[in-house]
C-alpha positions as CSV (number, residue, x, y, z in Angstrom):
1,X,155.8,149.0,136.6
2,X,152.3,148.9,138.1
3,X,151.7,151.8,140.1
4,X,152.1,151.7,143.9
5,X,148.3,152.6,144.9
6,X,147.1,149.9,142.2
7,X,146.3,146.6,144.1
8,X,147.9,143.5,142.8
9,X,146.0,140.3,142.0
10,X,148.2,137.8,144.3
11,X,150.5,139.5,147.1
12,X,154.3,139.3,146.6
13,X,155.7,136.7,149.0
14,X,158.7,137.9,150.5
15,X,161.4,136.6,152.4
16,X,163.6,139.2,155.0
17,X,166.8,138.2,156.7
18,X,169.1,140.7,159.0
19,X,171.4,140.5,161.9
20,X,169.3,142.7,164.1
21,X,165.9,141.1,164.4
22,X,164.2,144.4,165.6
23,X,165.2,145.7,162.2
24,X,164.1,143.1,160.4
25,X,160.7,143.0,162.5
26,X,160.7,146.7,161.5
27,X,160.8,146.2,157.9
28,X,158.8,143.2,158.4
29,X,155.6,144.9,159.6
30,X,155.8,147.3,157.4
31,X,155.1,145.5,154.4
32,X,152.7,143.5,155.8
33,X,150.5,147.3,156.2
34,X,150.4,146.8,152.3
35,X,148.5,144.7,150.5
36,X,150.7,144.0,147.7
37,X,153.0,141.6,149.7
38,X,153.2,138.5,152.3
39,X,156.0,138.6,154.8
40,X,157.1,134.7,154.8
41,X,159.3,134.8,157.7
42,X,162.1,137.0,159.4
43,X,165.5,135.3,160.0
44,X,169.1,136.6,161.3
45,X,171.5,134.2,159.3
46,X,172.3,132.5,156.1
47,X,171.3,128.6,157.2
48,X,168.0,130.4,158.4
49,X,167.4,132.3,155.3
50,X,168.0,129.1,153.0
51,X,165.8,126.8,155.3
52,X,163.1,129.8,155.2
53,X,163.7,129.9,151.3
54,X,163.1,126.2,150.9
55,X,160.2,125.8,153.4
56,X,158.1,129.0,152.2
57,X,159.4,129.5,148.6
58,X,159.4,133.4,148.6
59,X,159.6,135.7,145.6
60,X,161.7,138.2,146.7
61,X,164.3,138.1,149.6
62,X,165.6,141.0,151.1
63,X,168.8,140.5,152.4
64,X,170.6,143.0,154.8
65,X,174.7,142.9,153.8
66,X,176.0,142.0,157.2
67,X,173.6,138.7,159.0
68,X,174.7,136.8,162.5
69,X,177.3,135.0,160.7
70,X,179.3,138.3,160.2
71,X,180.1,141.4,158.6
72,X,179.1,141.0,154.7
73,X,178.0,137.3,155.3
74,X,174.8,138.3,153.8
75,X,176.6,139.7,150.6
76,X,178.8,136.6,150.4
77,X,176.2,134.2,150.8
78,X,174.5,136.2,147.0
79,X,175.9,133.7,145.3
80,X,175.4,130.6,146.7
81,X,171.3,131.8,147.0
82,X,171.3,132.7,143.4
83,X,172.1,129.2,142.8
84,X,170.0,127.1,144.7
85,X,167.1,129.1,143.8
86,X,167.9,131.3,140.5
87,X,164.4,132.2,139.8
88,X,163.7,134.0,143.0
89,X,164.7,137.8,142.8
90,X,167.5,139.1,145.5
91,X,167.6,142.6,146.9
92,X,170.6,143.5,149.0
93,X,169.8,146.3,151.9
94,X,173.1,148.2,152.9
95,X,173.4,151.0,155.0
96,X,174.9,153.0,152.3
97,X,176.2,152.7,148.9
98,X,179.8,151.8,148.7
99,X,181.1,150.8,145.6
100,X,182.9,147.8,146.1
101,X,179.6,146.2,147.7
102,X,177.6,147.3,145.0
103,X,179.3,145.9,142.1
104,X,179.7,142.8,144.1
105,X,176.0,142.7,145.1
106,X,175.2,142.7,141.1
107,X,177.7,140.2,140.7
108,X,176.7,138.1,143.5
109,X,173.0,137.8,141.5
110,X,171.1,140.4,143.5
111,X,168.7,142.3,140.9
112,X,168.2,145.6,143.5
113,X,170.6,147.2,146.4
114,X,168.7,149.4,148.7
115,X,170.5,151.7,150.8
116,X,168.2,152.8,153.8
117,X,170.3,155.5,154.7
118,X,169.4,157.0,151.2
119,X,165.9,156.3,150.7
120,X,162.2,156.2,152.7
121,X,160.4,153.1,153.2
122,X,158.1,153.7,150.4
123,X,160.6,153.4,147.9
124,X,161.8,150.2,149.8
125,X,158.1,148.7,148.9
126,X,158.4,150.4,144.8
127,X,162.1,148.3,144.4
128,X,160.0,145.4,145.8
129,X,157.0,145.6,143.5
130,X,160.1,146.4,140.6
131,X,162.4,143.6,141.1
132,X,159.6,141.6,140.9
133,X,158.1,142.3,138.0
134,X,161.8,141.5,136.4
135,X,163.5,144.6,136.6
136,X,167.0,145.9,137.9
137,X,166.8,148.4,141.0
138,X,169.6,151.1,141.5
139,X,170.1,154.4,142.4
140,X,172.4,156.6,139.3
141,X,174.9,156.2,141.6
142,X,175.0,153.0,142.2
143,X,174.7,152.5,138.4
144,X,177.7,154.6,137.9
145,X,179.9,152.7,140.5
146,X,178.9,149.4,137.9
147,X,179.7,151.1,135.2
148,X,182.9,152.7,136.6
149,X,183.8,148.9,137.3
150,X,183.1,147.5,134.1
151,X,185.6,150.5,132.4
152,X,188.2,149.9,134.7
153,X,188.4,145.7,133.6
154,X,190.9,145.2,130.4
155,X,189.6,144.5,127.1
156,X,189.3,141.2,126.4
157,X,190.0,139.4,123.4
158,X,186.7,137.0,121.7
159,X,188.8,135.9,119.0
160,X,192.3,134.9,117.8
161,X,194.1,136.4,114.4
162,X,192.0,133.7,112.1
163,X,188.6,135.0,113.9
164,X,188.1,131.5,115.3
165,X,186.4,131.4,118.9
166,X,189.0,131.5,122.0
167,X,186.4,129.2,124.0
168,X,185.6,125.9,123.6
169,X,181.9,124.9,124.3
170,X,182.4,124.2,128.0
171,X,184.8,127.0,128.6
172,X,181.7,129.2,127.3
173,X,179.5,126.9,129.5
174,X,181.8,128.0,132.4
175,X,181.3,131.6,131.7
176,X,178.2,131.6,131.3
177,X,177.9,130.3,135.1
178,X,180.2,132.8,136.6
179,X,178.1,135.3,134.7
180,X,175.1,133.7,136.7
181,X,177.2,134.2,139.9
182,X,178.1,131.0,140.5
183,X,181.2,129.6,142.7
184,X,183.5,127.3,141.7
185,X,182.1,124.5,143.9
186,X,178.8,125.0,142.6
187,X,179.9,125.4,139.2
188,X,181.7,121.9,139.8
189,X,177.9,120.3,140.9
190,X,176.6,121.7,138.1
191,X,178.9,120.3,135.0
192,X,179.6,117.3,136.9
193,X,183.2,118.4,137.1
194,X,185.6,118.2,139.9
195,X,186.4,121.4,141.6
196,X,189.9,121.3,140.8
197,X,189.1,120.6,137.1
198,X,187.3,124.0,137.1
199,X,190.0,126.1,138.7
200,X,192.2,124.6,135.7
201,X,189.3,125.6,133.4
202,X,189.6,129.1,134.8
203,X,193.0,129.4,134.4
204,X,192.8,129.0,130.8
205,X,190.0,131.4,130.2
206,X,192.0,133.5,131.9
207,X,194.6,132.7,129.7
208,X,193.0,132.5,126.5
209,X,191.5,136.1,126.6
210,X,193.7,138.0,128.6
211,X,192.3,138.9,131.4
212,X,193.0,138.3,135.5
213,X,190.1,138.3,137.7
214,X,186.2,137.7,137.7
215,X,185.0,140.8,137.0
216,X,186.6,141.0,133.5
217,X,185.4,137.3,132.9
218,X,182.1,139.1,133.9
219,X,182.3,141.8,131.3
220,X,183.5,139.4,128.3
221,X,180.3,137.4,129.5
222,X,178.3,140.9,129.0
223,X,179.6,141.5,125.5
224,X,178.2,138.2,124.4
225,X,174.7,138.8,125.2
226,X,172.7,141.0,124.0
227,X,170.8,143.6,126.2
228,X,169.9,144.3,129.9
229,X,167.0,146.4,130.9
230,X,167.5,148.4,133.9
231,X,165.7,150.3,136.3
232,X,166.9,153.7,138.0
233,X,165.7,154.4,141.2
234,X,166.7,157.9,141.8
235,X,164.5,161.2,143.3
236,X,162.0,160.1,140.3
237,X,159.9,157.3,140.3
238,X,161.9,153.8,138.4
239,X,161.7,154.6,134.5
240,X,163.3,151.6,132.7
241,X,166.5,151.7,130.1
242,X,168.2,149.6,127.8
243,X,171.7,148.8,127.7
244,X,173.1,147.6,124.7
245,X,175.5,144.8,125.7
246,X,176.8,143.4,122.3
């Protein structure tokens, strides 16, 4: 990651959205007192945020977890932003990490959660700058609660007794786009597919490898691939890791 006090040759366009404006005016100015980024606009709900999105094309959105349209709106609304514009990076700001929101804030397509209960502004502007730059942001903690998740799904089954695939090539292609974090209706739009015809499609994944919800479909997506780099942001500044996947 390039260091904090190092200036950057184009300023990081940025994108903040929360319920209370005076908060998001707060976080707002202060990364405009840094050259590294460009505040594109403030906003306090989701139709705001994805008209902001589309008009100004930020790099990075900071999203708090609860917007005007109601407590966790922001969170929910993850994966319907990760669609429409996958290659801009999401960081989710929550009062304080829970684990339930976490794991669904990774889930959802965010690549940071920033709690700013836990953590000074400066480190705000270092998961910024590290998200950007294409790494994961989260506390060991937060890491853990992920972690803890992914343990707590059943083992799921890649193959039958002959070793032949379980999937078919579009039940893979499915997967794959509830790995992206991806809704059924948008998954639908994107394979041409009725809605209906993908809730059938789910049912036999779900079927086919034993498993019940989301999250495991999540892991099984996980073991195909092959590694993740991640960033911890703890007391230290972020150090990157690997995690082997497959």
């Amino acid at each position: 990651m390039r260091p904090f006090n190092q200036p950057q040759l184009k300023p990081v366009r940025v994108a903040v959205a929360d319920a209370n404006l005076m908060a998001c005016g707060l976080v707002a100015a202060g990364l405009k007192r840094h050259s590294h980024f460009e505040v594109v606009g403030c906003v306090a709900s989701v139709d705001e945020l994805l008209r902001l999105i589309n008009d100004t094309a930020p790099e990075v959105a900071l999203i708090s977890s609860t917007l005007r349209d109601g407590i966790l709106s922001g969170l929910s609304a993850l994966p319907e932003i990760h669609s429409k514009y996958p290659e801009m990076r999401l960081v989710l700001l929550i009062d304080r990490s829970e684990p339930e929101v976490v794991v669904q804030a990774f889930r959802g397509g965010a690549r940071g959660v920033f709690a700013r209960s836990e953590s000074h502004f400066e480190r705000l502007c270092k998961c910024v700058l590290c998200v950007h730059q294409g790494q994961i942001w989260a506390k060991t903690q937060q890491l853990e609660f992920i972690i803890d998740a992914l343990a707590q799904a059943s083992p799921v089954r890649v193959v039958d007794a002959n070793g032949a695939n379980l999937l078919t090539k579009r039940e893979e292609d499915l997967v794959r786009l509830v790995a992206d974090g991806l809704g059924n209706r948008d998954i639908a739009q994107r394979l041409n597919l009725s809605e209906n015809t993908v809730k059938n499609y789910m049912f036999h994944i779900f079927n086919k490898l034993g498993i019940s919800n989301r999250v495991e479909l999540v892991l099984y997506a996980q073991s195909q691939s092959k590694c993740a780099r991640m960033s911890v942001a703890d007391d230290k500044p972020p150090t990157t890791m690997d995690l082997a996947k497959g």
